[in-house]
C-alpha positions in Angstrom: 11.4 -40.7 -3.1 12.3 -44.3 -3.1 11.9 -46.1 -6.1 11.9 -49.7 -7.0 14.2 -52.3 -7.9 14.2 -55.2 -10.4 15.4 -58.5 -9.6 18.6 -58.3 -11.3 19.5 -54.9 -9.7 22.4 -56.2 -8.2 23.9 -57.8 -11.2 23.8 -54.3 -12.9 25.8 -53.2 -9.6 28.3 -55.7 -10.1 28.5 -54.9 -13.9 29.4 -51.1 -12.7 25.6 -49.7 -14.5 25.0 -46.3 -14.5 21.6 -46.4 -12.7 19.2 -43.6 -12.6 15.3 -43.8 -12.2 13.0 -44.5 -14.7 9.4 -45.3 -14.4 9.7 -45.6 -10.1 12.7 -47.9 -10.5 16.0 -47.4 -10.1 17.0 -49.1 -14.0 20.7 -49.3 -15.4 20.9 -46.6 -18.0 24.4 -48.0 -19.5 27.0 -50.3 -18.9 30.0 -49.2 -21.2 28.3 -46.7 -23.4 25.1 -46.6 -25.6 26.3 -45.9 -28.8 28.4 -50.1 -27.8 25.2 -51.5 -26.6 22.9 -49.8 -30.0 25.4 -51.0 -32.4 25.8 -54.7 -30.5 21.7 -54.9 -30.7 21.6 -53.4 -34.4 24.8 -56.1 -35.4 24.6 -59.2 -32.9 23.1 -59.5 -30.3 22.0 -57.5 -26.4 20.0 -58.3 -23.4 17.9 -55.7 -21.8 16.5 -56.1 -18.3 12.6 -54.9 -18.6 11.7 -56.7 -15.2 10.3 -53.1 -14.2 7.0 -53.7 -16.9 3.7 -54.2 -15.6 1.9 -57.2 -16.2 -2.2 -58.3 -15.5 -3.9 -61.7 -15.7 -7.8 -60.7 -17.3 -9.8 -64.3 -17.5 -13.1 -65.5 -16.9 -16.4 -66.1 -19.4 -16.2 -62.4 -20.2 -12.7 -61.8 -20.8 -12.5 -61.6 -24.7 -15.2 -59.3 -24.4 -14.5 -57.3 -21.7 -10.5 -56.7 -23.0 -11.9 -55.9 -26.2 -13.7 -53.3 -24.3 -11.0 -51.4 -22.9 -8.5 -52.1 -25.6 -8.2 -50.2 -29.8 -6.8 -53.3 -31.5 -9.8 -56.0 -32.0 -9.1 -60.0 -29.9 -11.7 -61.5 -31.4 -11.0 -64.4 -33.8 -7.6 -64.4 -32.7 -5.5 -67.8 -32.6 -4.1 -68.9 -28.9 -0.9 -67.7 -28.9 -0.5 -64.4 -30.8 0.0 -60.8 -29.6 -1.7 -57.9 -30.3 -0.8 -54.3 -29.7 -3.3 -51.4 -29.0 -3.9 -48.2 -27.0 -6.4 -48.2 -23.9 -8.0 -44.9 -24.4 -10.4 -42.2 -22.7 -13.5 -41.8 -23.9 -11.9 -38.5 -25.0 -9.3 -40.6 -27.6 -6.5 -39.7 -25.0 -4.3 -42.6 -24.1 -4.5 -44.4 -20.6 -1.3 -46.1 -21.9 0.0 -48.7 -24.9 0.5 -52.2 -24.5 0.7 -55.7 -25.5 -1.7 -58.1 -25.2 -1.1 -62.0 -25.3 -4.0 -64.1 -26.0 -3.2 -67.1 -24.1 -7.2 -68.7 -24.7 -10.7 -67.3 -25.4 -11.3 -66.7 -21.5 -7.4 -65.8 -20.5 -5.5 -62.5 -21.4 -2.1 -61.7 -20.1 -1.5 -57.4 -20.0 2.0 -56.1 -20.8 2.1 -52.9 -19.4 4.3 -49.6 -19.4 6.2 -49.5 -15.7 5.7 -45.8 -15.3 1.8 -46.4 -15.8 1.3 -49.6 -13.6 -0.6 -47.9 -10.8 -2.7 -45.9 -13.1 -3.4 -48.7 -15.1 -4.0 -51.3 -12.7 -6.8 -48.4 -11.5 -8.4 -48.3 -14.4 -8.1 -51.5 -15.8 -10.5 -52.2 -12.3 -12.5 -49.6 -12.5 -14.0 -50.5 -16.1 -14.5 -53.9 -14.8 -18.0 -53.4 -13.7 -20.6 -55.9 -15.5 -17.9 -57.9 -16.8 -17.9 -62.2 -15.9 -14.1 -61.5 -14.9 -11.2 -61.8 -12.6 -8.4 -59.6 -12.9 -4.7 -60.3 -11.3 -2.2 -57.5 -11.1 1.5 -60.0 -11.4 3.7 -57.9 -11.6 5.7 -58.7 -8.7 5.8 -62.6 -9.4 7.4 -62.0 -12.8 10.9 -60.7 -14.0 11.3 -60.2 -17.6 14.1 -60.1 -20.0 14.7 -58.8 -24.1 16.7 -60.8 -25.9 17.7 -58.5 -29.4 19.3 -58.2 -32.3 19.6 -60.6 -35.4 21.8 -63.1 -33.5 19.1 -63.4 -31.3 17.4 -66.5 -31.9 20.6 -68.8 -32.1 21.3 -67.0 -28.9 17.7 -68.4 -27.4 18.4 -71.6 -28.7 22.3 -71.9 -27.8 22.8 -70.2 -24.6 19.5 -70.4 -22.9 18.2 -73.6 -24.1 15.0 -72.3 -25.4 13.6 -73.6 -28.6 12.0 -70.3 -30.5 12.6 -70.8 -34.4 8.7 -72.1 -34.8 7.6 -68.4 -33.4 6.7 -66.3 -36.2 6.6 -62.0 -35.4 3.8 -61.6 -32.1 3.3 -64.9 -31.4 4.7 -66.1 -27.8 4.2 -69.8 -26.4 4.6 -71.1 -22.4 7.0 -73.5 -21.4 5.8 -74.7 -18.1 5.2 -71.6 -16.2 7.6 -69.5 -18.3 6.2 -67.1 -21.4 8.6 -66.6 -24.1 7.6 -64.1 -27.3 9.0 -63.1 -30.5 7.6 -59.0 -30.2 10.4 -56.6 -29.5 11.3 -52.5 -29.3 14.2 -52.4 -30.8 13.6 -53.0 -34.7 15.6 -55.7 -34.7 14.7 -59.9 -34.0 14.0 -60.5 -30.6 12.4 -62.3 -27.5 11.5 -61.7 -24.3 11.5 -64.1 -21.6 8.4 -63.8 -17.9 9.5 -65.9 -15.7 9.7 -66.2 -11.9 12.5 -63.8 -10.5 14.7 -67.1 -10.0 15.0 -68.3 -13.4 15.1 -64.8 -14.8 18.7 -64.5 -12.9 19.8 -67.8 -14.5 19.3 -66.8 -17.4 21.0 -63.4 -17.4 24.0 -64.9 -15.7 24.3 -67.6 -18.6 23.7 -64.7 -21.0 26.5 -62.3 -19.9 29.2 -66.2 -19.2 28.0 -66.1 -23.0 29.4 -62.5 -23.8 26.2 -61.3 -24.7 26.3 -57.6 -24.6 24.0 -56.1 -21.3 22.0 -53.2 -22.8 20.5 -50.4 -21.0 17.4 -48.1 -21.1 19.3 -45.6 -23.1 20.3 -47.7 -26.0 16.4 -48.9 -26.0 15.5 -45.4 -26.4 17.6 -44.7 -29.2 17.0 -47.7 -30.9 13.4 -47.5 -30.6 13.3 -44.1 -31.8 15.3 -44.6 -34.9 12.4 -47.4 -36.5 9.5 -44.6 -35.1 8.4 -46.7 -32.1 6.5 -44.8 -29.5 7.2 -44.1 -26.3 4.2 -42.9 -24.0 4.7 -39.9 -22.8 6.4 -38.7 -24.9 4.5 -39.9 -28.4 1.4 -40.6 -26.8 -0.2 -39.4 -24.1 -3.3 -38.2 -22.3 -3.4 -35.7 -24.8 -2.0 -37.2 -28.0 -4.2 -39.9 -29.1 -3.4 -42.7 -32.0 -4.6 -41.0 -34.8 -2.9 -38.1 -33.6 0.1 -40.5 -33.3 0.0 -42.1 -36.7 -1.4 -45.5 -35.0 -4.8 -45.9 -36.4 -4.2 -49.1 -37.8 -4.2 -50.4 -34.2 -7.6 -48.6 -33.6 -10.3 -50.8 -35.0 -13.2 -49.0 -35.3 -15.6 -51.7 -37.3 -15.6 -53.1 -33.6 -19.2 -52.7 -31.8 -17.8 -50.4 -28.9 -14.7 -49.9 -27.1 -14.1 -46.5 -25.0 -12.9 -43.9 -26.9 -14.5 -45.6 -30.3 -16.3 -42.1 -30.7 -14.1 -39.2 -30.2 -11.5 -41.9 -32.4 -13.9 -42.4 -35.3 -14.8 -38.7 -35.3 -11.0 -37.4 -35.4 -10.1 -40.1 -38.0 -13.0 -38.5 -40.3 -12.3 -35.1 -39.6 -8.7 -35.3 -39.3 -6.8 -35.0 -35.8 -5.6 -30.6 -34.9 -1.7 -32.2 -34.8 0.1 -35.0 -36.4 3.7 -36.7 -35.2 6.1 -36.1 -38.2 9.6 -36.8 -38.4 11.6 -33.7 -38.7 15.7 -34.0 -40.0 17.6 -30.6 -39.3 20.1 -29.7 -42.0 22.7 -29.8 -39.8 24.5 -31.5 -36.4 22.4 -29.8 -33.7 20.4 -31.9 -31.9 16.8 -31.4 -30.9 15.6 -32.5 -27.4 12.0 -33.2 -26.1 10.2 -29.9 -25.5 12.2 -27.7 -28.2 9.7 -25.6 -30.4 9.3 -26.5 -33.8 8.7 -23.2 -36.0 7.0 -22.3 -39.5 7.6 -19.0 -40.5 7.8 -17.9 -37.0 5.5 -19.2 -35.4 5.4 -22.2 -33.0 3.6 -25.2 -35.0 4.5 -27.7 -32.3 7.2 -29.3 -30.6 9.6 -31.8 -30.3 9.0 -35.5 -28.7 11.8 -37.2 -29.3 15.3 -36.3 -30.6 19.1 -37.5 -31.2 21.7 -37.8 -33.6 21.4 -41.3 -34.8 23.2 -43.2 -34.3 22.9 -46.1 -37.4 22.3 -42.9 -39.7 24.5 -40.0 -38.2 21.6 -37.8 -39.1 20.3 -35.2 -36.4 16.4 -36.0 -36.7 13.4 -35.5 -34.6 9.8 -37.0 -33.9 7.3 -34.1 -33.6 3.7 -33.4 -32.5 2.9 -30.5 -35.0 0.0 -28.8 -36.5 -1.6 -31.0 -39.2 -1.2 -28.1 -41.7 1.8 -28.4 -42.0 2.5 -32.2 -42.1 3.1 -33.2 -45.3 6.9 -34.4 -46.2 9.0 -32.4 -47.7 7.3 -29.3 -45.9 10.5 -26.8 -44.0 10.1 -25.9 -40.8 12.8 -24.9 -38.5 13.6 -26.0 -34.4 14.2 -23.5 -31.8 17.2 -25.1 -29.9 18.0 -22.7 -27.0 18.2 -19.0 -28.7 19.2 -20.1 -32.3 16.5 -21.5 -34.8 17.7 -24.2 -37.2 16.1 -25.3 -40.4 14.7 -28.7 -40.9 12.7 -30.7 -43.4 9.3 -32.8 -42.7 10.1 -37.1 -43.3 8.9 -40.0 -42.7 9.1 -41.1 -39.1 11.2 -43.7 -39.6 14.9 -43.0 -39.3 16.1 -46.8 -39.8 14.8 -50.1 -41.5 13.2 -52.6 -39.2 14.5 -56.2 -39.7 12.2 -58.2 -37.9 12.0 -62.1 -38.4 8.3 -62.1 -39.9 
């Protein structure tokens, strides 16, 4: 298979990245190691390259209604300029995928889209256009994007890269000419992200890394994600692991008129979803990968999402999809990892303080 490249793959080339694909792109994983690029993003400052995220232009007279339509969270009555985060479900509850959207006007959405989903997305996000006063444009190939993280990150913005961001609060964003810069983030930590055109986006990482700013891989974002509880679809959503399911039913707005899925949602919030994502810490170093079995007396309850030894707590923990039985914290379970069980204790699915500029 051939996968895709970002606009910056050859500066990860020259920077000696480990690349391996991710999401139909061939994305640096590392540069030195991840536990250097976590702790830079957790103590100064790291840039990510997410050019490989999807992005879609919704406008027209129906656009406010017809994103509300396919999206959980609720646009209406939102201020120009903020970001809202949601689920675009099946009418089932299952998730299509997660993502951002920027409310740029009344009649003008901009997507944000998971990269392994862009082609299934793009599909659907057509196909429920019928009867909607819309026009819908897939641009993801005009923009490159870039995260900017970790609590040096503002001065960063404003010192290197010329970009004045201290009057954006948390999910807000605001366009400089043709450029969108946003204070949202997947790291737990301040942050920005930069859409631009391919050209400016490999300015800005080459004044970036003449600034010593630390390049960050995908496999720092996944453990830093995973330490504040953040999901990752596919893993913590999915076609068969809805937002209540996932613990995100504050992003599912249910007092709205419709929205697809609003049923099968409404009814598993009342009723109370079969399985529940817990966080799970073992009692000892072992680590639990996506996949292992989680165990109660026994029996399989579940299994695991996502797992790692932290690596801002040094504490071998887990996210777990598990029977809702057995969910409450403080509950003991045990993981399968290969033919040895070890014994762990239900917690909170967050592993590590956020510190986000709010």
């Amino acid at each position: 298979m051939e996968y895709k490249r970002t606009c910056l793959y050859d500066k990860h080339v020259a920077l000696g990245a480990l690349i391996s694909p991710f999401g139909g792109f061939d994305m640096p994983i590392q540069y030195t190691n991840i536990v250097d690029e976590h702790q830079a993003v957790r103590q100064h400052c790291g840039v990510f390259d997410v050019s490989h995220m999807g992005e879609v232009l919704v406008f027209g007279k129906d656009a406010e209604r017809y994103v509300n339509h396919i999206f959980t969270n609720d646009v209406r009555d939102v201020p120009d300029g903020k970001i809202l985060y949601g689920m675009m479900c099946y009418e089932d509850g299952g998730v299509v995928d997660d993502l951002l959207v920027y409310k740029m006007a009344d009649d003008r959405f901009f997507l944000v889209i998971n990269a392994a989903n862009i082609d299934k997305d793009w599909a659907w996000i057509q196909q429920q256009a019928k009867g909607f006063d819309i026009t819908l444009e897939h641009q993801s190939e005009q923009y490159g994007e870039l995260a900017v993280q970790g609590p040096e990150a503002e001065q960063v913005m404003e010192q290197v890269l010329g970009i004045a961001c201290k009057e954006l609060s948390f999910y807000t964003f605001k366009m400089i000419g043709d450029v969108i810069v946003s204070r949202t983030g997947y790291t737990g930590e301040d942050g920005f992200e930069i859409y631009a055109t391919p050209h400016y986006i490999n300015e800005c990482w080459d004044k970036l890394i003449a600034a010593n700013v630390k390049p960050c891989g995908l496999g720092c974002r996944d453990t830093l994600r995973f330490e504040v509880g953040l999901p990752l679809y596919g893993d913590e959503l999915s076609e068969t692991i809805t937002p209540i399911m996932a613990g995100l039913g504050i992003f599912v707005k249910l007092d709205k008129d419709e929205f697809i899925g609003k049923e099968a949602l409404a009814r598993q919030k009342a009723e109370g979803a079969p399985k529940k994502l817990v966080g799970i810490e073992l009692h000892d170093k072992a680590i639990p990968r996506h996949g292992y079995s989680v165990l109660k007396d026994g029996n399989v309850i579940g299994e695991v999402t996502t797992g790692y030894h932290t690596i801002s707590t040094d504490k071998s923990v887990c996210l777990a999809l598990i029977d809702s039985q057995y969910a409450a914290q403080g509950t003991d379970v045990e993981i399968q990892i290969r033919k040895k069980t070890f014994p762990g204790t239900v917690c909170k699915k967050r592993f590590y303080d956020k510190h986000y500029k709010k």
